[in-house]
N, C-alpha and C positions, 0 to 999 in steps of 0.2 A: 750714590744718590745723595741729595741734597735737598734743602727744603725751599721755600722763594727766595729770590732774593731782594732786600728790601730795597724799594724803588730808590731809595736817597743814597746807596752805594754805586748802581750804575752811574751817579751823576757824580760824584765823586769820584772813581775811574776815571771818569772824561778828563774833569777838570785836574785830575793829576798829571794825565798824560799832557795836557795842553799846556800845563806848566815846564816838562819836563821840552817839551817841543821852543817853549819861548827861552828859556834858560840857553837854548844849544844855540839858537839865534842870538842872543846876547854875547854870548862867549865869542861867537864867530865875531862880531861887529868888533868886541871887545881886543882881541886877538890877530885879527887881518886888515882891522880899517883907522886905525888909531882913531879915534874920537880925543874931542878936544875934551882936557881937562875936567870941564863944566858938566860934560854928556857925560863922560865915563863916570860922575856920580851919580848922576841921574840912573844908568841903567846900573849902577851896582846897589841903587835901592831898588829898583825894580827885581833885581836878581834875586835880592834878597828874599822880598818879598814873597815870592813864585817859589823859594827853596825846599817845599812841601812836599816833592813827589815822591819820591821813594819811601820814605818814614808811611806815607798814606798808602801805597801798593802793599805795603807790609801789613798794615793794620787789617785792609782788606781779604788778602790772604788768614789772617788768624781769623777773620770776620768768616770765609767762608769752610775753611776747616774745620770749624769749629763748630759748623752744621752739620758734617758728615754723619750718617746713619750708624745704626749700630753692628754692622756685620761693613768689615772692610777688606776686600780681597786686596793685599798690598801689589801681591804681581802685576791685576790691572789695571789699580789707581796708576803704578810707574809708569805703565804702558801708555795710559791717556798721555800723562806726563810729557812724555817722552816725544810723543806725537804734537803735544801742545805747546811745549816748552823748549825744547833741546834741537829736534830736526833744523824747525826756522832759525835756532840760534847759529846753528853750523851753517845752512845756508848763507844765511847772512853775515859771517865772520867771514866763511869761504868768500863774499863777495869783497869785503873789506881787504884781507889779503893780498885781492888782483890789483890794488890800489899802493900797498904797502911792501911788495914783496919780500916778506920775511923768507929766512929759509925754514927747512921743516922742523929744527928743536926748539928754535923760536915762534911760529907757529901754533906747534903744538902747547907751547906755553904760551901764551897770548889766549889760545881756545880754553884749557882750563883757568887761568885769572882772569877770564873776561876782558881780556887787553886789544881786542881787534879793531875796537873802537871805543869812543872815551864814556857812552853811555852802555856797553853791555856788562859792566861789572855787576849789574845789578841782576842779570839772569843765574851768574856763579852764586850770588848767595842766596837769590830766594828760593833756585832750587832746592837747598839743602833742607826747608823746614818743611818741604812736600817728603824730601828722604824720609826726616824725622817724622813721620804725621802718624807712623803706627806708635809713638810715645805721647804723642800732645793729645790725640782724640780723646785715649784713657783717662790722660791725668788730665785733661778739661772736666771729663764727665764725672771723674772723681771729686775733683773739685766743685760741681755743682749739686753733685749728694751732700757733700757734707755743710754746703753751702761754708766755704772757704773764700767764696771771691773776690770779696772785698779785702780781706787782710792778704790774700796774694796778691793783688793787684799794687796795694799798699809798700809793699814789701817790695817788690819784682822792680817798684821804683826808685826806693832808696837803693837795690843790690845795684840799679842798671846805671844812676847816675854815679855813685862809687868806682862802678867798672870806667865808663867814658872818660871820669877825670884822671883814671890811671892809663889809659891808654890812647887818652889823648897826644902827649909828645911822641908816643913810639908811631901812629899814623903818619909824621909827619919826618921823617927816619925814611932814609936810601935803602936800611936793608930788608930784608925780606919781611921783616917781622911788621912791617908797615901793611901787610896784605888783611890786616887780620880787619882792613875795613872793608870786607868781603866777607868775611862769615857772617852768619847767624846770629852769633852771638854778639857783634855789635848793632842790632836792632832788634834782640828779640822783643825787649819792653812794649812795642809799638805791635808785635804780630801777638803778646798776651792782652793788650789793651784791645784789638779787635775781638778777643775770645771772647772777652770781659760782656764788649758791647753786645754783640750777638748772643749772649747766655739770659742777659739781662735788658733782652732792647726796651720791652716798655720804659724803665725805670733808666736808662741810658739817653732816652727817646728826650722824656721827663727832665732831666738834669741838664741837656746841654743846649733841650730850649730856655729854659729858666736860669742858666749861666749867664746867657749870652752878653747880659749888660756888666758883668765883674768882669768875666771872661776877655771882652774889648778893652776895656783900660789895660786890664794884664797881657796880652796881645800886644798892643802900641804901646807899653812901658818894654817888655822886651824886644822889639822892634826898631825900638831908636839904642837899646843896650849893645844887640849883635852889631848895628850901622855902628856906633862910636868905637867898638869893638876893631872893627872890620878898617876904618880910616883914621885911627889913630897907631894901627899896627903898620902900615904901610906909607907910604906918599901917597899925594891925590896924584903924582904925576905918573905914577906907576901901580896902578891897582892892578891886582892879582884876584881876580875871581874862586881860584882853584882853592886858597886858602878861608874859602866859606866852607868848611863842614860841616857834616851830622854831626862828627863827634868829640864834641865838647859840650861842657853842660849845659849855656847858656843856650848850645841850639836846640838841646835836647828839649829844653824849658820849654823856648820860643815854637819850635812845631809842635809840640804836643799842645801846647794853647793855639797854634793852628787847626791842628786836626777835629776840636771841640768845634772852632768857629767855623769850619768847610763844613760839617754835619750839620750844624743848623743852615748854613747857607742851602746846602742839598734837600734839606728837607722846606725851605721857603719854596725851591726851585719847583718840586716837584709837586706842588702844593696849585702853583700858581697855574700846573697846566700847559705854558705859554709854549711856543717857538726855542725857547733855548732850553726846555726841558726834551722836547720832543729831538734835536739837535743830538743834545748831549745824548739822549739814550741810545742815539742812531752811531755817535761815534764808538759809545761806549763798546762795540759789538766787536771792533777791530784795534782795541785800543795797543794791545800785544802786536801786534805783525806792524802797525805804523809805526809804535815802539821802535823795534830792533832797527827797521829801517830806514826812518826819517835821518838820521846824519847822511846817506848816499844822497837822500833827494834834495837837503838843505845846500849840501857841496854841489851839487849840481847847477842849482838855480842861485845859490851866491856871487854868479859871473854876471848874470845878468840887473843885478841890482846895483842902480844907481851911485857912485861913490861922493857925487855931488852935495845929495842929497843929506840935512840932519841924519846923527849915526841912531838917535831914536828911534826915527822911521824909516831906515835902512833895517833893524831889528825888526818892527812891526813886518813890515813888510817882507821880511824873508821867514820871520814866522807862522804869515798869514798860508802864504803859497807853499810851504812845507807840510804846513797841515792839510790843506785841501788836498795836495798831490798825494799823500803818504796818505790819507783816510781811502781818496777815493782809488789810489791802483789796491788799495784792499778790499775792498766795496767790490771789483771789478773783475777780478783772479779769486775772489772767495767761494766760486761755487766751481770753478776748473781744479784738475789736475794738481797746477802750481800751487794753489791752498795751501794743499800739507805740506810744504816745501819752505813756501817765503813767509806766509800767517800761521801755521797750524792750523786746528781745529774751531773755527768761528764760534763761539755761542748765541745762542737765541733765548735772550734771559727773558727766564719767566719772573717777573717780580710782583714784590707784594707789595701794595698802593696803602700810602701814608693818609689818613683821612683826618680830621680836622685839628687846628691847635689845640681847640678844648678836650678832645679825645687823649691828646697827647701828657696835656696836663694831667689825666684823670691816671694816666700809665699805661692808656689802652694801645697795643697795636695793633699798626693800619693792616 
């Protein structure tokens, strides 16, 4: 059991996944269609920009962990798990496979490194903090008895950028030892920051509306840091997308001053009511299952898009119809059979509604 969830993280889900959907699109254009020179910068600023998604599922994760009740049967949380996380990923690896025909020791490794496809690395490691949840529940709660938060939170970021700048070149290493940007521990920072926010929403609520105007300058100062970063390590005539990582500090910097500026944006969203709040909460409900699957549907409909056409909106547009396809055959098998299979376990979030700026200023939650 859980408690609501606050309406400005469903929309934030959305918008991570819809980042992680346009990223695959870019890559593809970037990779299959050569773009001229002039585009391939264009879209490796856009890349850039979008490069939020995972650092933001993690946050979210420690966001809702970190509401968990006080009696926690671990057998059945695994179970849910298991159903919600792990089935669909085998499924969808198994689909991946018929594509790639590895044999079965390669296989079977590809299924534990998340190597079936270039976006499921991220189900190997964020299982592991659901492993871990009968240690984080305690020491979160511990941590807000003694009202510790802030100096761990403080802390958690000096250890985590420390760690990053040390393992940074070993990521970037043929041997094994490169896998370690798969664990846990190259993102926990980002899954105690969501603890953080959900321990202390009023007052998290309160800070990252009141940020938002330092927060933007520090955002677009590192923003054009990682781009100079990014095009001065390489040729313009040969970008390499793949070397944008999490893990280096400067990107650690740069999404974490993302993740402050999506939370305010999510909570404008939700604020305002409109059409693309209503959108996003509707995507938010399948954001897992289009997850795992969207590269089958992106390679699918990548044939049919135009090579004429700007490599720009070659991008948009394969990441237009990748979403719609990948949202709505989840939309559409969510209530059969195949559910548990290709989505897991759908949710129907119950959330808690954000009420006014002034409330927010005051520390109150919606």
């Amino acid at each position: 059991m859980t408690k609501k969830t606050p309406a400005e993280l469903t929309v934030m889900k959305s918008l991570a996944f819809l980042a992680v959907v346009f990223q695959s699109a870019v890559l593809y254009v970037m990779n299959h269609r050569s773009p001229h020179p002039e585009e391939a910068i264009m879209l490796s600023i856009w890349f850039q920009f979008v490069k939020f998604s995972a650092p933001v599922f993690v946050f979210l994760v420690g966001f809702h962990i970190s509401q968990l009740t006080e009696v926690i049967s671990y057998s059945r949380y695994m179970s849910h798990k298991w159903k919600e996380l792990i089935v669909p990923y085998i499924t969808w690896s198994s689909i991946y496979f018929v594509f790639s025909h590895p044999h079965t020791f390669e296989a079977m490794k590809q299924l534990l490194l998340g190597e079936a496809a270039p976006h499921l690395w991220y189900v190997v490691m964020i299982i592991q903090f659901h492993i871990l949840v009968v240690i984080f529940v305690p020491f979160f709660r511990w941590l807000e008895q003694k009202k510790y938060w802030k100096s761990f939170i403080t802390i958690s970021a000096l250890i985590y950028i420390s760690f990053i700048t040390f393992i940074s070149p070993i990521v970037q290493s043929e041997s094994y030892i490169h896998y370690v940007d798969r664990t846990f521990l190259a993102y926990f920072f980002y899954f105690c920051l969501g603890g953080f926010a959900a321990y202390t929403l009023p007052t998290w609520r309160k800070f990252v509306i009141r940020a938002i105007p330092l927060n933007t300058f520090l955002f677009l100062s590192l923003f054009i840091f990682v781009g100079y970063e990014l095009f001065t390590s390489q040729s313009i005539f040969s970008i390499d997308l793949t070397t944008i990582t999490y893990l280096k500090p400067s990107m650690v910097l740069y999404v974490t001053s993302e993740i402050f500026l999506l939370y305010g944006l999510s909570i404008t969203i939700v604020q305002t009511k409109s059409r693309l709040y209503t959108a996003l909460r509707f995507i938010s409900q399948y954001t897992y299952g289009a997850y795992i699957g969207h590269i089958f549907f992106l390679y699918v409909f990548a044939a049919i898009i135009p090579t004429t056409m700007y490599s720009i909106l070659q991008a948009v547009l394969l990441f237009s119809i990748t979403t719609i396809v990948s949202v709505g055959v989840c939309y559409t098998i969510h209530a059969t059979p195949l559910s548990l299979l290709f989505i897991g376990q759908v949710r129907q979030h119950r959330t808690l509604p954000i009420s006014m700026v002034s409330k927010l200023k005051k520390g109150i939650p919606g």
